[in-house]
C-alpha positions, 0 to 999 in steps of 0.5 A: 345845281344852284348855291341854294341851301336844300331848304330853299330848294324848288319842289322840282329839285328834289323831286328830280334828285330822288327820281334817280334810281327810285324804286320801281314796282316790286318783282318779288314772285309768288314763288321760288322755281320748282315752288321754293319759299325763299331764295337765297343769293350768297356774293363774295366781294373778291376786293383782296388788295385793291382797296389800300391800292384805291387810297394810294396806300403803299403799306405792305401791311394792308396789301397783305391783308387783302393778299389773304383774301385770295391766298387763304380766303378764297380757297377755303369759300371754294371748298365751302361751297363745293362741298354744299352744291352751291352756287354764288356771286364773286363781284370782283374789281378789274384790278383784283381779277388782274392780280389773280387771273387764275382765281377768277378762270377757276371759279368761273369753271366751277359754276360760280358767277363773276360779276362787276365791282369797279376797276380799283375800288375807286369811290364813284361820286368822288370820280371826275365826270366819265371816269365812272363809265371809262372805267367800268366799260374797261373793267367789264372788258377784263372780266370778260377775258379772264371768265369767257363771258360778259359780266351781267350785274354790277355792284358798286365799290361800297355800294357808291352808286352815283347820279351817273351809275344808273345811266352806264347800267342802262347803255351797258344793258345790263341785266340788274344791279346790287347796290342799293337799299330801297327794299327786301325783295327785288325791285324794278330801277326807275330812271326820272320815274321811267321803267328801265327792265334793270332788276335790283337785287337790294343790298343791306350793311347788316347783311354784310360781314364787313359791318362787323369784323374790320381792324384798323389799328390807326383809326377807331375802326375795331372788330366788335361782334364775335362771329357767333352774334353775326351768325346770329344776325344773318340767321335772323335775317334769313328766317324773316325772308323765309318767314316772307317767301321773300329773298335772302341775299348776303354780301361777304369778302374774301379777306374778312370771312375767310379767317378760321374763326370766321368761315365756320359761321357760314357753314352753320348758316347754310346747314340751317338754310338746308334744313328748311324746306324749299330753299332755292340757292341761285347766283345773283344772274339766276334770282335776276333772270327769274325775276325779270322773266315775270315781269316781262310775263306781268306787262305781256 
């Protein structure tokens, strides 16, 4: 790109920069399987401690953080799921897998999906050219090993999808993504205004726990909401997707929901979820699966 200011940019050049992974056509079905109004996809992003590890931060203190995550966290959102028959989405970083290997076997026995999220948590757009595609390439090499099968979906460490990403999903041939904020419903990928068969299964921060409840004691970074006023928003969020047949798809981490104060809140959301009828509860792989299924059955 040149030194141009972008107001000095050729219509050319910004169209080209908003043609990379455009919003294609929608796939939201008229119905659900088995004839369900609404879907809902709950993910757990397993960071534990990668995330002080991706800073080169050595502190104890912030390790053990994330160390929770899987000591305490993930024990309590397995027994939370078993309880309700519930599948979900573990997006886990290469490295936290290798930390926790029998983490990963055991829910992955369990039914749940283990899906990509980076090899460290790195931050993609800040990754020197092929990094990203090195480095996702080894990571699904290791969810493979540790879950007994290839990862399909991909959700970028803090949602960084960079000019390259699109392209490593397309030669991977991966099924969907989970990074991107262009709808409510699942969407088709565009690459330069061209259909990729990619199904994205669109993220928001407001349907994400770690909005709400972060501490960093060094910085401006404190919890504001009480769990009761997240319950609150993710209810919300969930009654207008079943208000519109559409999906409801929730991001949450191990380390952050997994406290005492904080897990119970997903359980009233799934007693409230339960209590509608015509709720399907399916991992990201399964709404992905369903979704592209109807689209090749549109373009036949």
């Amino acid at each position: 790109m040149s030194d141009a200011a972008p107001w000095e940019w050729p219509e050319a050049t910004w169209r080209r920069i908003i043609g990379r992974a455009r919003a294609g056509r929608s796939l939201k079905p008229p119905a659900w399987p088995a004839g369900a109004r609404c879907a809902v996809a709950l993910s757990f992003d397993a960071d534990h401690e990668t995330i002080p590890l991706r800073d080169a931060d050595e502190s104890p203190m912030r390790l053990s953080q994330g160390h929770y995550g899987a000591r305490r966290g993930v024990p309590r959102i397995r027994a939370l799921l078993a309880r309700h028959g519930i599948a979900a989405t573990f997006f886990y970083p290469a490295v936290s897998a290798l930390l926790h290997p029998e983490e990963v076997r055991a829910l992955a026995a369990e039914g749940h999906e283990i899906a990509l999220h980076s090899w460290i948590h790195e931050s993609n757009t800040t990754l020197p050219p092929g990094a990203e595609r090195e480095l996702t390439l080894r990571a699904a090499e290791v969810l493979e090993r540790l879950a007994g099968r290839r990862p399909v979906g991909l959700r970028t460490a803090s949602w960084d999808f960079s000019t390259e990403t699109l392209g490593i999903l397309r030669e991977m041939g991966l099924l969907y993504d989970s990074s991107l904020m262009a709808d409510d419903e699942p969407y088709e990928l565009l690459d330069g205004g061209e259909p990729t068969g990619i199904v994205e299964l669109p993220v928001e921060w407001i349907r994400d726990d770690a909005v709400y409840f972060p501490m960093r004691y060094a910085s401006a970074l404190r919890p504001y909401t009480p769990p009761s006023a997240v319950e609150e928003i993710f209810r919300a969020e969930f009654d207008g997707a079943f208000a519109e047949g559409g999906l409801f798809l929730l991001t949450l981490h191990p380390h952050i929901i997994g406290h005492r104060s904080r897990l119970p809140l997903l359980e009233r959301l799934i007693h409230h979820m339960k209590a509608q009828d015509g709720v399907w509860f399916a991992t990201h792989e399964d709404v992905a699966r369903y979704c592209r299924d109807r689209m090749g059955a549109e373009a036949a």
